[in-house]
C-alpha positions in Angstrom: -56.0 36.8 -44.8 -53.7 37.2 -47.8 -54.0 35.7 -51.9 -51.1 33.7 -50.8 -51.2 31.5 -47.5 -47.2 31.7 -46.7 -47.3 35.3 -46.6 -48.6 36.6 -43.2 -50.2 40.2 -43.3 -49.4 42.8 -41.1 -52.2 41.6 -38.1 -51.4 38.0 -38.5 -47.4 38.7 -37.4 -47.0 38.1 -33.5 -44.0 40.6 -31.9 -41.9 38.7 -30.0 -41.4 39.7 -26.2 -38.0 39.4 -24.6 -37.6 37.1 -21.9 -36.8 38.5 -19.0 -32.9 38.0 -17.9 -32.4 35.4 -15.3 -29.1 35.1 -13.2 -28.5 32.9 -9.8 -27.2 35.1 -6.9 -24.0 34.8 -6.0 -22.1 35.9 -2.1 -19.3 37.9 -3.2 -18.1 37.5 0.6 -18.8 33.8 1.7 -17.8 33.1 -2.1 -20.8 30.8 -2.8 -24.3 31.1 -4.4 -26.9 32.2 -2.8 -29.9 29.5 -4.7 -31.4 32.3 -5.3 -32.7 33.1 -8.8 -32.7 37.2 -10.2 -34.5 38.3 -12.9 -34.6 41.7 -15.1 -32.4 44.5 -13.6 -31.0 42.7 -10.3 -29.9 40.0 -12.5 -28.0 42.1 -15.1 -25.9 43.7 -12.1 -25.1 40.6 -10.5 -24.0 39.3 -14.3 -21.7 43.0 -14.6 -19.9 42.0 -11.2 -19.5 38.8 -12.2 -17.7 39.7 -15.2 -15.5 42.2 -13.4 -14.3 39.8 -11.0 -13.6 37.8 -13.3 -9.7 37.6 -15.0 -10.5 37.0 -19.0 -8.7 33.9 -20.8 -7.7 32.4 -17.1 -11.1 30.0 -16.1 -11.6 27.3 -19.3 -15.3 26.9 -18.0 -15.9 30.6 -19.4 -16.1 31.5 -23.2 -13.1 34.4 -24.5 -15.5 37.0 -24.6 -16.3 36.6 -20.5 -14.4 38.4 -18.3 -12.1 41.5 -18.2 -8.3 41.8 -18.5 -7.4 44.9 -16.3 -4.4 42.9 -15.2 -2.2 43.7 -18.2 -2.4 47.2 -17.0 -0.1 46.3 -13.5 3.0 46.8 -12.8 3.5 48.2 -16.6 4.2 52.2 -15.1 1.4 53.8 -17.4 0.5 57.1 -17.0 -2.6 57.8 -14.2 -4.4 59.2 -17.8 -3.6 56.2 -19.9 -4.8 54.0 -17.4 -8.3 55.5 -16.8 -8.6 55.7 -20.5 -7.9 52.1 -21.3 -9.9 50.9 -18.0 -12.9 52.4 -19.3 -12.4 51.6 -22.7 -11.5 47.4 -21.5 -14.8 47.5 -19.2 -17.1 48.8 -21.8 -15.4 46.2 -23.9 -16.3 43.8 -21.8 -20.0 44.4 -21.0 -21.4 45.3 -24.0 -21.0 41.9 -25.4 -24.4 41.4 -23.4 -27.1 42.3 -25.8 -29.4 43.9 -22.6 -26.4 46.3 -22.0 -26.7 49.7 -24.6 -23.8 51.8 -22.9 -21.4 51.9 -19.9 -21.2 55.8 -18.9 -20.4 58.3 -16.0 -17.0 56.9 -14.8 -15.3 57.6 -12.2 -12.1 55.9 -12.0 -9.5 56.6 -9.1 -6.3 54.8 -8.8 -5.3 55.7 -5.0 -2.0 53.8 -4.1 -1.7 50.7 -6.2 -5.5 50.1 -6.1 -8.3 50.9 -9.0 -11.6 52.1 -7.9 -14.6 52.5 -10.5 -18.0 54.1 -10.3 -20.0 53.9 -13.7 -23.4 53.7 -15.0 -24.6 50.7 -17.3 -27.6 51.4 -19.3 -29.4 48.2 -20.1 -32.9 47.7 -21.4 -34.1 47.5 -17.7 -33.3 50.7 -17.1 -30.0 52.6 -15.6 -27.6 50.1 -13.1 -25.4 51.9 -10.9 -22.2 50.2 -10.3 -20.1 51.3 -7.5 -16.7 49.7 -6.9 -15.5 46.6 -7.0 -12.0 47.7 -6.3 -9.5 45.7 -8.8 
């Protein structure tokens, strides 16, 4: 104990634990959720294809900073290196406004016809997430 009760000493401070991240489950393919509740590193991958599928600045019920805005890129006749360039530059944009997310790495990007394919890696406090697809 200190000379001076408002001053905790070095014992006395407690370290915060994070909370683990929670998420509910959603079915990409029937296009409803699930009821299920993730937590930790299933959660966080759910959340990153969530905010893939998702067109930023178009839903009101998300915030500005949810969402990605690949579309801009259609139709514009970009060269196949600009493109990969900016897509990985708008998805790491995009993810690393979550504080569990610490880097987006090993793309692969593959624009086959007029489709987008990306492979990447998020590293997040859970651990490494391996993110394959979704085609946009």
């Amino acid at each position: 104990m200190s000379l001076f009760p408002f001053i905790r000493s070095v014992e006395e401070q407690a370290i915060p634990t994070p909370k683990a991240y929670k998420e509910y489950e959603f079915n990409f393919e029937a296009g409803k959720l699930t009821g299920r509740l993730l937590e930790g590193k299933e959660a966080l991958r759910m959340w990153i294809y969530k905010t893939l599928l998702t067109q930023r600045y178009r839903y009101t019920i998300y915030s500005w900073d949810f969402g990605q805005d690949l579309d801009e890129l259609i139709g514009q006749g970009y060269e196949k290196g600009f493109i990969r360039s900016e897509v990985e530059r708008r998805i790491k944009d995009c993810l690393l406004i979550n504080d569990k997310i610490t880097a987006c790495t090993h793309f692969n990007i593959q624009l086959i016809n007029d489709q987008l394919n990306v492979d990447f890696t998020v590293n997040t406090i859970y651990g490494e997430v391996e993110i394959n697809g979704p085609n946009i």
